[in-house]
C-alpha positions in Angstrom: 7.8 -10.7 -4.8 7.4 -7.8 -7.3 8.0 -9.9 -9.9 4.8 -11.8 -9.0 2.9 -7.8 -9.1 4.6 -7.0 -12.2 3.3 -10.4 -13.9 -0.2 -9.3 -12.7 -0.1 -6.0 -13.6 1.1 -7.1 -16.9 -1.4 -9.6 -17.3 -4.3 -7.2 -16.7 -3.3 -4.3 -18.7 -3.1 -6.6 -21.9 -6.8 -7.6 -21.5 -10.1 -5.8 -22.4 -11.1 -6.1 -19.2 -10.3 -1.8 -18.2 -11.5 -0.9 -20.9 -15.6 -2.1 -20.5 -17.7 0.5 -19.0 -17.7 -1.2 -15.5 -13.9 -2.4 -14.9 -13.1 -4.1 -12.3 -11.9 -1.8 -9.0 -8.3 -2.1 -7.8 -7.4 -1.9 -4.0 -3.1 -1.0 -3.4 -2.0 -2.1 -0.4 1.4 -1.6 1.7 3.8 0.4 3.9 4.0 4.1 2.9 6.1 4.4 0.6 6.5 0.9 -1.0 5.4 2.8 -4.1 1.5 2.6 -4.3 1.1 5.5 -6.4 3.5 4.5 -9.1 2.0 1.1 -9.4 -1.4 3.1 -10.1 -0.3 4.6 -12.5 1.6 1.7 -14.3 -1.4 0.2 -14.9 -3.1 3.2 -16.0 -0.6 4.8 -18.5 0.2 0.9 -19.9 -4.0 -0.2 -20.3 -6.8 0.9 -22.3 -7.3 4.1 -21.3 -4.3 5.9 -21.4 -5.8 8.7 -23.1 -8.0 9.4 -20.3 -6.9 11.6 -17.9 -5.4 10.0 -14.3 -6.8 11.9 -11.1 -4.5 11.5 -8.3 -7.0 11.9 -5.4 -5.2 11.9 -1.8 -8.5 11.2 0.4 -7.0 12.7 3.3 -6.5 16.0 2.4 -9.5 17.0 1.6 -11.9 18.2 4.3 -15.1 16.2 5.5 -17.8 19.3 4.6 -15.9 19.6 1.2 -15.2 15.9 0.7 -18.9 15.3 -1.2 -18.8 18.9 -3.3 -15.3 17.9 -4.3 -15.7 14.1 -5.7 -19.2 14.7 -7.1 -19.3 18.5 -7.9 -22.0 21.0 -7.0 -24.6 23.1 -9.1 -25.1 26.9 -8.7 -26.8 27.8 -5.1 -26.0 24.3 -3.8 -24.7 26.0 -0.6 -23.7 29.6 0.4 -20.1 29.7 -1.6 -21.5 27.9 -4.7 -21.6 30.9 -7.0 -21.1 28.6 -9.9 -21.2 24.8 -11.0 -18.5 22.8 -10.4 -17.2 19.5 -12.0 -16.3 16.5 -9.7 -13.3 14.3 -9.7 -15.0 11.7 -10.9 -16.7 13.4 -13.5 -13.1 14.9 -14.7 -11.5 11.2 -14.6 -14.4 9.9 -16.6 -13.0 7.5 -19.4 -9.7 7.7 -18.0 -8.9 6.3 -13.7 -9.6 8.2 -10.8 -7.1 7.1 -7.7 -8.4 7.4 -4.7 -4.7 7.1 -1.8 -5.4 7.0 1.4 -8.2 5.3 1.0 -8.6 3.8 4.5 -9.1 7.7 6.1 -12.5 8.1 4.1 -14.7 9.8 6.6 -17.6 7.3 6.9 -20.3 9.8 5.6 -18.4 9.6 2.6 -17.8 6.0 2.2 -21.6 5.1 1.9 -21.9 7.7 -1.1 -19.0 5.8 -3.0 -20.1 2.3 -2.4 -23.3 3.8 -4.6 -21.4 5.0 -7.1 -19.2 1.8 -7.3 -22.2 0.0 -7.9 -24.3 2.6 -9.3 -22.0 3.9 -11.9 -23.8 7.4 -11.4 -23.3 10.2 -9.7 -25.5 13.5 -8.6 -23.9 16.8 -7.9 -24.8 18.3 -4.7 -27.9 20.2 -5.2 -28.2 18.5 -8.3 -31.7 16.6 -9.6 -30.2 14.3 -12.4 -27.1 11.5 -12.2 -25.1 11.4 -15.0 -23.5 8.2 -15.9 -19.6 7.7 -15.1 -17.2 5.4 -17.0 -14.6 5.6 -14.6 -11.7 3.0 -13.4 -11.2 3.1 -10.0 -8.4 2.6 -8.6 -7.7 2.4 -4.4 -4.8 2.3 -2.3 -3.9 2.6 1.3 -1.4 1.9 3.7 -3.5 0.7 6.4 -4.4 -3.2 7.8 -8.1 -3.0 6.1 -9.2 -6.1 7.9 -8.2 -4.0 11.5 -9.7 -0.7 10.3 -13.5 -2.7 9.8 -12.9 -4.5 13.2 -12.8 -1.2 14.7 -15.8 0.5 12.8 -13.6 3.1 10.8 -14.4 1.8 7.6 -17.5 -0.2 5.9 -17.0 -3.9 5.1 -19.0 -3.6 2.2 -17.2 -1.0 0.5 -14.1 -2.8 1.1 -15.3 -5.5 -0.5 -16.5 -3.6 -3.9 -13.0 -1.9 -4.2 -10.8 -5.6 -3.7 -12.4 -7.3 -6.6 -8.3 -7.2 -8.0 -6.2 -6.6 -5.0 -2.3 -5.7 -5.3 -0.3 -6.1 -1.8 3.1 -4.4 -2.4 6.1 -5.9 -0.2 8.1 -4.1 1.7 11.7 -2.6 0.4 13.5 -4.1 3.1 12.2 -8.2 1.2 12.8 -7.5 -2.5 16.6 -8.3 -2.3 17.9 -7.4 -5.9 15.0 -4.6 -6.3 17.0 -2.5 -4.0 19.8 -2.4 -6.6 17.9 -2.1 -9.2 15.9 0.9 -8.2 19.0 2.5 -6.9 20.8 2.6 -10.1 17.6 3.5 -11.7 17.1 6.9 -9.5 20.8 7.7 -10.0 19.7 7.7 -13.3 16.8 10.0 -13.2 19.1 12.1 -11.0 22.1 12.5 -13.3 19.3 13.3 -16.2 17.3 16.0 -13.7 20.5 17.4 -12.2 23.0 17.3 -15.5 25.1 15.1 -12.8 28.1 12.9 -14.7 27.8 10.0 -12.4 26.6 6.7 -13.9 27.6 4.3 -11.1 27.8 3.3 -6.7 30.2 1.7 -5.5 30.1 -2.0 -4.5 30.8 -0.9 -0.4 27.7 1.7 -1.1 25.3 -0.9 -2.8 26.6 -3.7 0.1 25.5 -0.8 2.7 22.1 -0.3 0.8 21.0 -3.9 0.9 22.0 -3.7 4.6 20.0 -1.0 5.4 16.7 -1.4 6.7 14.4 1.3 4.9 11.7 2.0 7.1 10.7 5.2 4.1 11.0 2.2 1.5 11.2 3.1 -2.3 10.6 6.8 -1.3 13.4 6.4 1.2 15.8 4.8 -1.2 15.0 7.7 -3.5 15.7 10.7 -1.4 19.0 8.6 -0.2 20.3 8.5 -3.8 18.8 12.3 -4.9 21.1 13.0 -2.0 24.0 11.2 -2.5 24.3 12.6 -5.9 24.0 16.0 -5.3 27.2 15.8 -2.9 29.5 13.7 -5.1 32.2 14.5 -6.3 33.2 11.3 -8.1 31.5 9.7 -10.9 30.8 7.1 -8.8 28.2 7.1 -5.5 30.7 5.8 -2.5 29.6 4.8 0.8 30.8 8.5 2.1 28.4 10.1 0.6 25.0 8.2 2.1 23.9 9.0 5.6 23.0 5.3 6.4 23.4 4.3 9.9 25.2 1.4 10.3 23.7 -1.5 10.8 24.3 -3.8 13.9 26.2 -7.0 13.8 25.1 -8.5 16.9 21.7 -8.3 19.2 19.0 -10.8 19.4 16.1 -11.6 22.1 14.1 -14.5 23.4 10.2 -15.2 23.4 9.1 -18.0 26.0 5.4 -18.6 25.6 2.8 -21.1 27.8 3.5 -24.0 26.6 7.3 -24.0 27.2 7.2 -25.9 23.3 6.7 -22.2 21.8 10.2 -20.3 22.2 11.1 -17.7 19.9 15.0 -16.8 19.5 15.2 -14.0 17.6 19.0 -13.0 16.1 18.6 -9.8 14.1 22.1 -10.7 13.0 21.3 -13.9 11.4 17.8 -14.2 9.7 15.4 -13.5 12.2 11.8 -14.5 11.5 9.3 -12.5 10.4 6.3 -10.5 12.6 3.7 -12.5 11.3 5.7 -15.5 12.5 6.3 -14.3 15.8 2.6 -13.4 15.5 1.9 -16.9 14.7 3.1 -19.0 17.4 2.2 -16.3 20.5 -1.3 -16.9 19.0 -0.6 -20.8 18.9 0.3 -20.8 22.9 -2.1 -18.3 23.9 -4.8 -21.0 22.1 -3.1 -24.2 23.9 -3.2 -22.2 27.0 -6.8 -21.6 26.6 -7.8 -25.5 25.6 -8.3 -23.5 22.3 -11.0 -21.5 23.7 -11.0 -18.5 21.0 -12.8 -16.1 23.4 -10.4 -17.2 26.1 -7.8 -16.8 24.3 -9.0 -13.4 22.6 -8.7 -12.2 26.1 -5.4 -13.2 26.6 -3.9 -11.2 23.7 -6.6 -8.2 24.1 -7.3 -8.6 20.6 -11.0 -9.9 19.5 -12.1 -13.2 18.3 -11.9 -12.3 14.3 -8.7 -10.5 14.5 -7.5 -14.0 15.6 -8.8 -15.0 13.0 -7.9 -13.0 10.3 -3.9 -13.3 11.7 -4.3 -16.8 11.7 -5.6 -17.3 8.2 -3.4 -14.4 6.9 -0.5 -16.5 8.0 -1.9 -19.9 6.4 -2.2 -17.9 2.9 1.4 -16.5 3.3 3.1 -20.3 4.4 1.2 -22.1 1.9 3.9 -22.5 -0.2 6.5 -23.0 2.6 6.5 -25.0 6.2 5.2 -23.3 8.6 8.4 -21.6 11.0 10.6 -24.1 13.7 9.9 -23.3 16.8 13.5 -22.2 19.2 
């Protein structure tokens, strides 16, 4: 899977098409800590305008009444504490990439004054009585189902929209398989290097317990776990001692019998249980046979609306395409 985003990201960074004055946005999506930041600024610090300047801009900590003043700057006397002009974050990423994380918890006052600058390519200072022209990359990310967050009327369709014209969905830790090893070794690596540590190596029983493990914190997670491990060592090697894992059940598993009797779900955490959006998939199925595939009955059913229905369904299509859909049982 993150071969497929490292073949994309390579791919785009080896065009022209960051470096024209209107590049194309980028919208980042994936569990915290799946590593949405680095990805940002891979594509940054490997495309046409590494020279500019990269403005890490975490969109939830910033307050609402300073959220405006902060991204677009303010002149002198804009407001009672503006004793002087102040330069935006745009304005300061300009010719380089502004990232915006946390994207999805934009207060909506703000989200209508970025989808004018996205397609604008101006700003205005607060107080200000001139825009001056921006040749920014933009660059989005954000942890939360964006489909889910429009549904509810927390963030504007159209804005999410103008910031997925490339979008980048990072998989979980927990699916990558070999990237688990890979990353490990690399952060014991770092580690060693930060820390003046002489360990170059984890044991096989360690690695085996890392691939088991189920890393809710993903890459972040996997990090701290090593950062850890090394600074307690006292080997040249990482053994299983020294990781706080917990142990990982061999047994447990649960049944799903839906209406119609045809959509059972057995689910064996020990032996390659399906994935949510499977399970997703087929409650959906019987909740639409139930219904004579009334999608308002059946929205009622599930207590989810109509186009959330829709959006899992189709989500799921995209995802199988290349694979038969799940067995039921």
């Amino acid at each position: 899977m993150m071969r497929k985003v490292k073949k994309r990201i390579e791919r785009l960074v080896s065009t022209s098409a960051l470096a024209v004055e209107n590049p194309p946005t980028i919208l980042i999506t994936g569990e915290t800590g799946t590593g949405k930041g680095l990805i940002a600024r891979a594509i940054h610090y490997n495309g046409p305008r590494s020279d500019g300047k990269f403005i890490h801009v975490n969109c939830t900590a910033i307050a609402d009444h300073l959220a405006e003043s902060e991204f677009f700057g303010h002149v002198k006397g804009a407001f009672t504490d503006a004793r002087k002009d102040k330069i935006g974050l745009f304005e300061l990423a300009n010719h380089g990439t502004i990232f915006l994380d946390e994207i999805g918890h934009m207060p909506m006052s703000l989200q209508a004054k970025l989808l004018g600058v996205l397609e604008q390519r101006t700003i205005r200072a607060v107080g200000g009585t001139r825009d001056r022209k921006l040749d920014v990359h933009v660059i989005a990310a954000t942890n939360r189902t964006m489909e889910e967050a429009i549904e509810s009327g927390s963030f504007r369709q159209d804005l999410f929209h103008r910031l997925q014209v490339l979008r980048l969905e990072i998989p979980t830790l927990r699916v990558r398989g070999d990237d688990i090893v890979l990353l490990a070794r690399l952060f014991l690596k770092r580690c060693s290097l930060r820390y003046g540590l002489d360990i170059d190596d984890i044991s096989a029983p360690a690695l085996e317990a890392l691939l088991a493990h189920d890393w809710p914190g993903n890459v972040r997670e996997l990090q701290h776990a090593i950062e850890s491990a090394a600074l307690i060592a006292d080997s040249r090697e990482l053994m299983l001692e020294h990781f706080s894992l917990q142990p990982v059940s061999t047994s447990g598993g649960v049944t799903i019998a839906c209406q119609p009797q045809e959509h059972v779900i057995n689910i064996d955490f020990a032996r390659d249980p399906p994935l949510l959006n499977e399970v997703e998939y087929h409650i959906i199925q019987a909740a639409l046979e139930y219904a004579n595939h009334n999608l308002s009955r059946a929205s009622r059913l599930l207590g989810i609306s109509r186009d959330a229905i829709r959006y899992r369904l189709d989500r799921f299509e995209k995802e199988s395409s290349k694979s038969p859909p799940p067995e039921n049982g």
